[in-house]
Structures are given as structure tokens and as C-alpha cells.
C-alpha positions as CSV (number, residue, x, y, z in Angstrom):
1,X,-96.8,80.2,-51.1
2,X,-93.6,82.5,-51.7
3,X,-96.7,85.4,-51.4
4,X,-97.6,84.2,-47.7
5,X,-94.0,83.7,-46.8
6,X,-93.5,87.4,-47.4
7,X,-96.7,88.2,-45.6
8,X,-96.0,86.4,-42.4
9,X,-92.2,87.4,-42.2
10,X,-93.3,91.2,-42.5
11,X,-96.2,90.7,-40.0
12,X,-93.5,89.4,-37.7
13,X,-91.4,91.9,-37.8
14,X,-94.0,94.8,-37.5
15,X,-95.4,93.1,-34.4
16,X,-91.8,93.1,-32.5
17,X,-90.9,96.8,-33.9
18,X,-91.5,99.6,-31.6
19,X,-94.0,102.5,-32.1
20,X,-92.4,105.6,-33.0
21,X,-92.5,108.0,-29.6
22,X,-90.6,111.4,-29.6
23,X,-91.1,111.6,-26.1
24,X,-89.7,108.3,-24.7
25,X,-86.6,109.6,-22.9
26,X,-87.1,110.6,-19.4
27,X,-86.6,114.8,-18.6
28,X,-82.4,114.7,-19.1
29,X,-80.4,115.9,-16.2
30,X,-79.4,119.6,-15.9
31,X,-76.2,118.2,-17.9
32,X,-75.9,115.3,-19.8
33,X,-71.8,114.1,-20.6
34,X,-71.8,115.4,-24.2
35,X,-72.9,118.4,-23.2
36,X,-70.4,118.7,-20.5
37,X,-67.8,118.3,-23.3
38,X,-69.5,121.1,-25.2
39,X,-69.3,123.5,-22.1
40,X,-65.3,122.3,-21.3
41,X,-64.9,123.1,-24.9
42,X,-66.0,126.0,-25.4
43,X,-64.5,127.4,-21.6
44,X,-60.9,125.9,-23.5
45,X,-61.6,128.1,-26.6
46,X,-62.6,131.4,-24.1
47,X,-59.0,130.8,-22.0
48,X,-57.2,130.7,-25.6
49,X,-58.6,133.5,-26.9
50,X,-58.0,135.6,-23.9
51,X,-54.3,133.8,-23.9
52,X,-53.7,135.3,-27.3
53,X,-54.8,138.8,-26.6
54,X,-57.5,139.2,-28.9
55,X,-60.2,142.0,-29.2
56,X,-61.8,142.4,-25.7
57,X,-65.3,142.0,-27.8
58,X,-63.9,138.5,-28.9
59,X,-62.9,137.6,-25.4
60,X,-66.4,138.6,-24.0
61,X,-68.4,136.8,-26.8
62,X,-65.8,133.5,-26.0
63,X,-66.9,133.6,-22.4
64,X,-70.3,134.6,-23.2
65,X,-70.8,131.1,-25.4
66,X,-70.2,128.8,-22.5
67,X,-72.2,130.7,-20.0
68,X,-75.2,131.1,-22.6
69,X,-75.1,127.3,-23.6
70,X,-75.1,126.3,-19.6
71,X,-77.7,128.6,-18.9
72,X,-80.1,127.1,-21.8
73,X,-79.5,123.8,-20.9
74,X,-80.4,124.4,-17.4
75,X,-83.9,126.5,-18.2
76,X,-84.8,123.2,-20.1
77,X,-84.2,121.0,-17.7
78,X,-85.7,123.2,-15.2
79,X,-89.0,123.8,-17.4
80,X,-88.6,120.4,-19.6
81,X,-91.6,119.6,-22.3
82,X,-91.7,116.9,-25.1
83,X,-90.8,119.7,-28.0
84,X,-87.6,121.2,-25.8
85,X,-86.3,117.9,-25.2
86,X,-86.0,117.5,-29.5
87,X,-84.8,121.1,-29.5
88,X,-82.3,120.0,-27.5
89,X,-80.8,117.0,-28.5
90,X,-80.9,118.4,-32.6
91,X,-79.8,121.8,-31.5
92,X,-76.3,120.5,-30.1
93,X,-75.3,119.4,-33.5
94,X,-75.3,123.1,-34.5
95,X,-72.3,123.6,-32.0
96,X,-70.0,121.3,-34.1
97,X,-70.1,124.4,-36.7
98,X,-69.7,127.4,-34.2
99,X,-67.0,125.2,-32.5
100,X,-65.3,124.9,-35.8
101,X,-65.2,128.6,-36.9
102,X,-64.1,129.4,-33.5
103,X,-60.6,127.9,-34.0
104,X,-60.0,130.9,-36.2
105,X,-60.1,132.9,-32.8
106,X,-57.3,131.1,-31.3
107,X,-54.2,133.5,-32.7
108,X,-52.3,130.9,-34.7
109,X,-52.6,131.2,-38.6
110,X,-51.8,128.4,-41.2
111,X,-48.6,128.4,-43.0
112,X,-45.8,126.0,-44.3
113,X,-44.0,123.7,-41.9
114,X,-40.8,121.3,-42.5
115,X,-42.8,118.4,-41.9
116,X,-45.5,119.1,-44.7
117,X,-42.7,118.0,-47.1
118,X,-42.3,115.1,-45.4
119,X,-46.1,114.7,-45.8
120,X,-46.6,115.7,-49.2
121,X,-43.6,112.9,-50.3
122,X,-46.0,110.2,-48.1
123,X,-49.1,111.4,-49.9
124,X,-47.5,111.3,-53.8
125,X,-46.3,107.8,-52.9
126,X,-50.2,107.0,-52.0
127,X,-51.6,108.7,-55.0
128,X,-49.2,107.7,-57.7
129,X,-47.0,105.3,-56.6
130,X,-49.0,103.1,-54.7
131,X,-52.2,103.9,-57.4
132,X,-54.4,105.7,-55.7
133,X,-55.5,108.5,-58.2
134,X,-55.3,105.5,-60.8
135,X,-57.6,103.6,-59.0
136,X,-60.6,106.1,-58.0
137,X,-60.5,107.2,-62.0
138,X,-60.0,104.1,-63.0
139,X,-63.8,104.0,-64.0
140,X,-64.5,107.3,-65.2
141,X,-66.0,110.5,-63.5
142,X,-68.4,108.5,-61.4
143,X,-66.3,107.4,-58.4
144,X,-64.5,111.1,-58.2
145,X,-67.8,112.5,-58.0
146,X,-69.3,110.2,-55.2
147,X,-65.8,111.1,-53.1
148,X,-66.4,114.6,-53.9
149,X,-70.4,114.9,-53.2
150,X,-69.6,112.8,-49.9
151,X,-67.4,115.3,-48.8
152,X,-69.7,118.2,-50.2
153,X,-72.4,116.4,-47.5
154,X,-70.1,116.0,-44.4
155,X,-72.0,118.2,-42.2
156,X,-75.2,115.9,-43.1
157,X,-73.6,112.4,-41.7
158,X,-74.4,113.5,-38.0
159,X,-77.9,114.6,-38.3
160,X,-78.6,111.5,-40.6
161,X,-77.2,109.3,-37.5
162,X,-79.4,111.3,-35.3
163,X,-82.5,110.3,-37.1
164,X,-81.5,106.8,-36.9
165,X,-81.6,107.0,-32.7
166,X,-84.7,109.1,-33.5
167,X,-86.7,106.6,-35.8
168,X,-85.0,103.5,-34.0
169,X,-87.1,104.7,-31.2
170,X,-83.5,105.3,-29.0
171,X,-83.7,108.2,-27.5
172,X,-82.4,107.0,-24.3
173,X,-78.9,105.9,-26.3
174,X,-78.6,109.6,-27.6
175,X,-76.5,111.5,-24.8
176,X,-73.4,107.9,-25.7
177,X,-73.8,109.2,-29.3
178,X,-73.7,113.0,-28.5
179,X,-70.7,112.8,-26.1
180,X,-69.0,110.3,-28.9
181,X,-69.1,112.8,-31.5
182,X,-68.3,116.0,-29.6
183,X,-65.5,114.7,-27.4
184,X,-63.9,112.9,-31.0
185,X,-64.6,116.2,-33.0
186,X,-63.7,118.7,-30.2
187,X,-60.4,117.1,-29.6
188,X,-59.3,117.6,-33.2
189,X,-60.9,120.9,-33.2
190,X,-58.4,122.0,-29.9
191,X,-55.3,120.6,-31.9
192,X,-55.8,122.5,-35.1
193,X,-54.4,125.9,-33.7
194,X,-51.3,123.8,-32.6
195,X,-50.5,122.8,-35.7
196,X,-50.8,125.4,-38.2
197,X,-50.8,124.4,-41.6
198,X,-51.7,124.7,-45.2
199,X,-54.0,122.7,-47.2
200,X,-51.8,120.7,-49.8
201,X,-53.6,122.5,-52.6
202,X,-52.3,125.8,-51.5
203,X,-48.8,125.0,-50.3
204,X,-48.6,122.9,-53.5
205,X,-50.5,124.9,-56.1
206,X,-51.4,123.3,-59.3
207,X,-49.4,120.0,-58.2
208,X,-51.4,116.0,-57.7
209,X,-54.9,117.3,-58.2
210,X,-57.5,115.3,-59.6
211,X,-57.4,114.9,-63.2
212,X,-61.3,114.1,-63.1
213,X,-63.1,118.3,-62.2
214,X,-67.1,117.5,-61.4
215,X,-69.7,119.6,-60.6
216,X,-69.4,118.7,-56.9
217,X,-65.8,119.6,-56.8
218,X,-66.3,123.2,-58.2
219,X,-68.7,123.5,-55.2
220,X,-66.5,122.2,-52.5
221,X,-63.6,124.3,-53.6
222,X,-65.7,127.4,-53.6
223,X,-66.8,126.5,-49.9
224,X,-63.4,126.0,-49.0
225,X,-62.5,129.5,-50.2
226,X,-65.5,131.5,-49.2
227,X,-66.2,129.5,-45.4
228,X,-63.3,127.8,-44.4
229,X,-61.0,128.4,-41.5
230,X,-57.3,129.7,-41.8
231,X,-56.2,128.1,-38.9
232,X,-55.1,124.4,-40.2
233,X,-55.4,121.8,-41.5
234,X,-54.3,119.2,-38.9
235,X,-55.8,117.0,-37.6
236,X,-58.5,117.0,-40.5
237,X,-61.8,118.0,-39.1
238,X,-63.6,116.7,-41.4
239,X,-62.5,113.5,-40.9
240,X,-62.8,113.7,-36.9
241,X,-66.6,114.7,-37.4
242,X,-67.4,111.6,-40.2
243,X,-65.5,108.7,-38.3
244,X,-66.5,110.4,-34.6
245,X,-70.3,110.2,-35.5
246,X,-70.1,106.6,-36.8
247,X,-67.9,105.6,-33.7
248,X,-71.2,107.2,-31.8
249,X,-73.7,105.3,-33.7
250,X,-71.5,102.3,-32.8
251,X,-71.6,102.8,-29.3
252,X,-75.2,104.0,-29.2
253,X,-77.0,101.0,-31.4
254,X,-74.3,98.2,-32.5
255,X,-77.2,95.8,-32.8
256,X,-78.1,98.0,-36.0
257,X,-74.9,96.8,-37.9
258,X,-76.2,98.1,-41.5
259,X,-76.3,101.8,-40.1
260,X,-72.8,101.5,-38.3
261,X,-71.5,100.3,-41.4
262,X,-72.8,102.4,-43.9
263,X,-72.0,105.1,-41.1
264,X,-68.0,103.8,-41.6
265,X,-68.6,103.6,-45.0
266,X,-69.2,107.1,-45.3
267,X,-66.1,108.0,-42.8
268,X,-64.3,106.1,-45.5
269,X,-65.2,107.7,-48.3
270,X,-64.7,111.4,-46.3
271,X,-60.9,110.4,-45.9
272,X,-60.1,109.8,-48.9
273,X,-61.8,112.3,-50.4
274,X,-59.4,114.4,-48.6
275,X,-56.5,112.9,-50.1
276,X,-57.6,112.5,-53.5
277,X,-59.6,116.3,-53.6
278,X,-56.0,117.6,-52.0
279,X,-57.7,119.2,-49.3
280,X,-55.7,117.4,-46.6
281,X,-52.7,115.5,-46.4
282,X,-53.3,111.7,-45.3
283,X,-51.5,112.6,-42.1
284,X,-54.1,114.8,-41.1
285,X,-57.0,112.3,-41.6
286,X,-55.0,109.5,-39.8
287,X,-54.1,112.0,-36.8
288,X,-57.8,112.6,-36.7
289,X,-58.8,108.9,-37.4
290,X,-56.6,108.2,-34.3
291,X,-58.1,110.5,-32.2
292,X,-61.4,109.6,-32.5
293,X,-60.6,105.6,-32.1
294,X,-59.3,106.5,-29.0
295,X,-62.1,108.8,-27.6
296,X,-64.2,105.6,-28.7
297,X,-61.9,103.0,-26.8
298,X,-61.9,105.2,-23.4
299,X,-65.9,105.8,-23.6
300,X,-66.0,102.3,-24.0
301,X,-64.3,101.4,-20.8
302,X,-66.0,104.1,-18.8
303,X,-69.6,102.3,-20.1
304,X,-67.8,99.1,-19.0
305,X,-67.0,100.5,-15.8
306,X,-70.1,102.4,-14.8
């Protein structure tokens, strides 16, 4: 009985899924919103650099990056086929990295500010006083580890929400999740050289690190040394990318509630990671948390509007 139950209830729910299409978006526009963002962005980053007098070869490759990027997107629409079309939607995600090292172009250069004492006092009031540290160790090395291997696999969250549109058959939804996660991301991104700071585990050496050292930590610290950016710390970038993709998912599929939350979930875990790990303080996270509810909240109203 329990056996046929099972049978039917599968059955059912094969016979109302979609198949799997690659190709079920109509040819895209010559520019879609999120890409619009990632043009405006990376025109912002060309005026700065050429603001801050750097190398003429720097200035010419900033200017070079928007024109290049228009120009593909353009040719594709222009000559548009099936395989393109995926090129271009998975190939836009590579821009949140150029985007990222390109705020070391932007002249500023970290350093220590009045208010990160003010910040550090907030974040050892977190940690200790409030029992943060006590809680994530609370249970061993296990929990430290997750925070720290989530954090290690930031930069997968937004591919992994991609294949969800992908598999989800939602294709059409994919420009609302792209322009989520670029305008959030990009907005914290053009901050960062406007507030030039220094992680809390260099201004602070040696002071409220993690008492619990995994593997995953050793590799993240050794990431942040070798390929990191010098420019700042706040807002937190890595924050602004985890919570703006799972805002995108949000607005691109909120029927699929399990993704969106394990999406959040993840966001979650990336924050406070970044307090715990003393990568950032929590005011950086929560500048970039804020940022990225209210690129979420305006998107919303335009969708409500159009």
C-alpha cells in the first residue's frame, strides 16, 4: 500500500515537472538590466581611475573593459545561438571577480581609521561578551570548520543559484537574478575605496581570533594574503555577494522556498564567518547586508511597477 503511495505521488510529480530545455529563453535584447549595471559599473571604475591619475596603461585597460563587454554583448545578440545564450548568462558571473580586483585600481589604500576602534569594541562585545566565539566552539572543531569552508566556497554560492534557474527550467527569470546580484555586489564594490580600512586581523594582530585553527582556515588565510585586495574592508564584499545572490534567487523563483532558504542560510553562515574568522568587523557585513536589502526592496517596486 505505503509502496503504491510512493509510486503514484512520484508519478504525479514527474508528470507536472518541466523537461529540461537550455534553450527556452527567447534571443535576449542587445542589453538586458544586469548587464546594464555591469557596463555603468565598470564606466564608474574607468572615471575613478582616470580621477586618481593612474598609469595611462590602467586608464586605457579601465575604459577598454566597458567598451569590450558592450561590444560582446551586442555581437551575441546580433548573431544569437542556443550555446551563446549559456555563454552568456554563466560568463557574467566572471565579472563579479574582475569587478572586485579592480577596486585596487581606484587610488585609496587600506589603513586604520578612528572609527575601527569604535568597531573593534562592538565586535569583542559580540564575540565574548554576548558569546559568540563560546557558542560556534561550543561543540568542538566541527561548526568552526563549516563557517570557515563556507567562506572558503563564497565565490561557488552564485553559480550554484544559477544552476537552480538552469535546472528549474527558468531561464526567462535569469536577467531579475543577474541584475539582483550585480547591482547588490557592485554597490558595495564602489563603496570599498571610500572607506579604506584594515581587516581586524591585521589592525589587531594576534588579538579575538578563533581558538579552533582547521584545515579550511589555513586555506582562507593564505587566499587572503596571496589574492586579496588592499583597498578595504568595508562594506564586506563577501557578504554583499552571498546575501545579494540569495536576494536574486528570491526574486527570480520564491515559489522554490527550500533553495531561497538554504540560499540565506548560506549568506548567514558567510557573515559570520567574517566575524568569528576576524576577517571583517560586523559593521562591514551589516553595511553590506543593508545594501543589498535595499537594492532588493527597489527592484521589487520597479517589478511592481512595470
Amino acid at each position: 500500500m505505503k509502496r503504491g503511495l510512493v509510486k503514484a505521488a512520484l508519478t504525479s510529480a514527474l508528470s507536472e515537472s518541466r523537461p529540461l530545455d537550455w534553450s527556452v529563453a527567447a534571443r535576449p535584447s542587445i542589453l538586458r538590466r544586469g548587464e546594464k549595471v555591469a557596463i555603468a559599473y565598470f564606466v564608474y571604475t574607468a572615471v575613478m581611475v582616470s580621477v586618481y591619475g593612474e598609469p595611462v596603461t590602467r586608464c586605457l585597460v579601465a575604459w577598454m573593459l566597458p567598451l569590450v563587454l558592450g561590444t560582446a554583448l551586442a555581437l551575441e545578440s546580433r548573431y544569437s545561438a542556443v550555446w551563446s545564450r549559456v555563454t552568456r548568462d554563466w560568463a557574467l558571473l566572471g565579472l563579479i571577480l574582475i569587478a572586485y580586483w579592480q577596486v585596487d585600481w581606484l587610488g585609496s589604500r587600506s589603513m586604520q581609521v578612528p572609527w575601527q576602534q569604535t568597531w573593534i569594541g562592538w565586535d569583542r562585545y559580540l564575540l565574548h561578551e554576548a558569546g559568540l566565539s563560546g557558542a560556534i566552539e561550543a561543540f568542538g572543531a566541527w561548526l568552526p570548520s563549516i563557517l570557515e569552508a563556507v567562506y572558503l566556497c563564497l565565490y561557488a554560492i552564485p553559480p550554484i543559484c544559477m544552476g537552480v534557474l538552469y535546472v528549474d527550467c527558468r531561464r526567462d527569470r535569469i536577467d531579475r537574478y543577474l541584475t539582483t546580484l550585480l547591482l547588490g555586489t557592485f554597490c558595495a564594490y564602489a563603496l570599498l575605496p571610500h572607506f579604506p580600512t584594515i581587516s581586524p586581523r591585521i589592525a589587531f594582530p594576534g588579538q579575538d581570533l578563533p581558538s579552533t585553527i582547521s584545515f579550511w582556515r589555513g586555506i582562507n588565510i593564505w587566499l587572503l594574503d596571496h589574492c586579496d585586495i588592499s583597498a578595504s574592508v568595508f562594506p564586506s564584499g563577501h557578504v554583499a555577494v552571498a546575501f545579494s545572490s540569495a536576494f536574486g534567487l528570491l526574486r527570480a523563483v520564491p515559489e522554490r522556498r527550500w533553495a531561497c532558504l538554504t540560499a540565506f542560510a548560506a549568506a548567514i553562515i558567510v557573515f559570520t564567518a567574517t566575524i568569528y574568522g576576524r576577517y571583517h568587523y560586523a559593521a562591514d557585513g551589516l553595511a553590506s547586508f543593508v545594501i543589498t536589502v535595499a537594492v532588493w526592496r527597489i527592484l521589487q517596486a520597479l517589478d511592481r511597477n512595470a
